[in-house]
C-alpha positions as a printed NumPy array, in Angstrom:
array([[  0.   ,   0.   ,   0.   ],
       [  2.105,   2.397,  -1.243],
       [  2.559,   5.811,  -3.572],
       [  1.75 ,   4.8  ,  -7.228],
       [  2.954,   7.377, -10.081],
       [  1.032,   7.856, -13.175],
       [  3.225,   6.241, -14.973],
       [  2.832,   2.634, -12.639],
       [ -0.389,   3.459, -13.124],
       [ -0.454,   3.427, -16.826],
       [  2.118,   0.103, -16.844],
       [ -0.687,  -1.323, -14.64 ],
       [ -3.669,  -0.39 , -16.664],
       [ -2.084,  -1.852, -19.461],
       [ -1.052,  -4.982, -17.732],
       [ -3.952,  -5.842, -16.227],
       [ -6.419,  -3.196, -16.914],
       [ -6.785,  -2.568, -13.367],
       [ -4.844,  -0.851, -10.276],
       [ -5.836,  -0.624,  -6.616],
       [ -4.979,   2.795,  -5.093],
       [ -4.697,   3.219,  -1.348],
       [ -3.481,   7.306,  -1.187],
       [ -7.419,   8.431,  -1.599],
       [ -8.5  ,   9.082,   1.865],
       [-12.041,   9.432,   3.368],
       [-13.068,  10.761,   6.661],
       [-14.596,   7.837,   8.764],
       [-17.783,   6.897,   7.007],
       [-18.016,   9.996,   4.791],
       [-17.689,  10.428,   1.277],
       [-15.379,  13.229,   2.159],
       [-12.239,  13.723,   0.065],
       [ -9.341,  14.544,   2.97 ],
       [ -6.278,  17.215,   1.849],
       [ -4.15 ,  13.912,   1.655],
       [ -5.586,  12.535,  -1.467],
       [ -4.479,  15.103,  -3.404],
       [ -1.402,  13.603,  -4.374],
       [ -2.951,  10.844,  -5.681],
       [ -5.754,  12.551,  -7.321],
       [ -2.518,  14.821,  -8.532],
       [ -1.107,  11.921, -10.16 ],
       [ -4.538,  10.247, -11.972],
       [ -4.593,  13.424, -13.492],
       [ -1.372,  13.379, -15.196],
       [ -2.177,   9.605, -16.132],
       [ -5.414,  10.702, -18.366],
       [ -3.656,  13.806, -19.322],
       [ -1.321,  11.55 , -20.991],
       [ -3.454,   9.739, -22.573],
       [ -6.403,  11.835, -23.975],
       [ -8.291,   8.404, -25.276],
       [ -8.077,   6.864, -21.651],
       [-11.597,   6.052, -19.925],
       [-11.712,   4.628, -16.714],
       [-13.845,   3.196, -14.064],
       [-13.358,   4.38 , -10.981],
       [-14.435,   1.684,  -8.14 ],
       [-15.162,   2.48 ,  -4.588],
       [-14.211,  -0.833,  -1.83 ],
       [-15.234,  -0.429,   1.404],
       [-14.151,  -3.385,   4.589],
       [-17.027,  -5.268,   6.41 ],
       [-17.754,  -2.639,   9.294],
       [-21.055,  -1.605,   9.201],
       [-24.123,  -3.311,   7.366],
       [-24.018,  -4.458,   3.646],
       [-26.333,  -2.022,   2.31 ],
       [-24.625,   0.884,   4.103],
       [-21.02 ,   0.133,   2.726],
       [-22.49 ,  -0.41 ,  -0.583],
       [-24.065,   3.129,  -0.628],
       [-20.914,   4.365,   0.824],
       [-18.676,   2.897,  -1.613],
       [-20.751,   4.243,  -4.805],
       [-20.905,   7.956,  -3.442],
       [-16.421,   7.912,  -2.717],
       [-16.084,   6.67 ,  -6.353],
       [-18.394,   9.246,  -7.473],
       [-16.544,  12.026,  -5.026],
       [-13.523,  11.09 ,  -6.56 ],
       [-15.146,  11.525, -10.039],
       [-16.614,  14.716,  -9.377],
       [-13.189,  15.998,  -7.811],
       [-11.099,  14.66 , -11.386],
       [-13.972,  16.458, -13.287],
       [-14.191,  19.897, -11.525],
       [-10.627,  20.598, -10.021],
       [ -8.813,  18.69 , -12.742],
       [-10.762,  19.654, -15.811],
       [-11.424,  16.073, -17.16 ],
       [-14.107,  15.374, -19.228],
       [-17.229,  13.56 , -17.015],
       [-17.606,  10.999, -20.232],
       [-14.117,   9.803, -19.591],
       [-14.961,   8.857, -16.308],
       [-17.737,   7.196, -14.242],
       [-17.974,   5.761, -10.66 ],
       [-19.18 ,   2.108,  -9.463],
       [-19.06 ,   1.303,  -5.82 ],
       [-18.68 ,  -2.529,  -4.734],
       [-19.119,  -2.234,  -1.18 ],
       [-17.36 ,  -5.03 ,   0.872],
       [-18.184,  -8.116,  -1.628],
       [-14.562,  -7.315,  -3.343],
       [-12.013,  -7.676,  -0.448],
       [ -8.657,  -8.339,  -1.306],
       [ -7.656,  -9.706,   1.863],
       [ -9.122, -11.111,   5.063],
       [-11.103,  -8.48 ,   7.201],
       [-10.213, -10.818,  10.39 ],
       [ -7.737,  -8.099,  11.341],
       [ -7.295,  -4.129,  10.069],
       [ -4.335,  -4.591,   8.193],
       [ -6.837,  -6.538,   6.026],
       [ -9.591,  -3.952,   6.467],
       [ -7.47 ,  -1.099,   5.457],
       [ -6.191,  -3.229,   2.269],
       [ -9.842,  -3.764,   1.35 ],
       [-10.421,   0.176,   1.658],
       [ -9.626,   1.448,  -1.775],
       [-10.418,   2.998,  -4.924],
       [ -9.633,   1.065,  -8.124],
       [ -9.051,   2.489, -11.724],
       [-10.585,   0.082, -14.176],
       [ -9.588,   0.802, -17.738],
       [-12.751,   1.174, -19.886]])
């Protein structure tokens, strides 16, 4: 869970036409962009601004705290905040972007513990 540059971003896209990214941070149960995201959101800018034919998904994961139906909701309206943050401080075009949220049926590790929980807290890019 670490820093990822537009350009492992692209290598990663085009690999395996996704990437995980852990450096977009929410306040506790909000869909609240914190300051500390902006690197990140920093750095999927420069990925679409160097590609201008890119479209991307952009997937809200939430862990197993809280009820199903509340994490679901949660994770659609962070990938949408993120969206709407690209679109209005970044200047990229809304119909090169939209925002899905999976909730927690997508973990990528066990949410026994929080190291798990925070790895299953994420927003993934999903090349179009």
């Amino acid at each position: 869970m670490e820093f990822v540059n537009a350009a492992d971003m692209a290598r990663a896209l085009k690999e395996s036409g996704k990437i995980a990214l852990y450096g977009i941070n929410f306040d506790t149960d909000k869909d609240t962009l914190r300051a500390d995201s902006k690197a990140m959101l920093d750095e999927i800018s420069h990925l679409l601004a160097s590609d201008p034919q890119a479209r991307l998904h952009v997937v809200g994961h939430t862990d197993n705290q809280g009820t199903p139906d509340h994490n679901l909701d949660l994770s659609r309206r962070r990938a949408a905040a993120v969206v709407r943050a690209l679109t209005s401080q970044y200047s990229i075009a809304s119909a090169r972007l939209d925002s899905f949220g999976c909730g927690l049926y997508a973990p990528v590790a066990s949410n026994a513990d929080e190291d798990g929980r925070a790895k299953n807290r994420r927003v993934e890019l999903v090349k179009w």
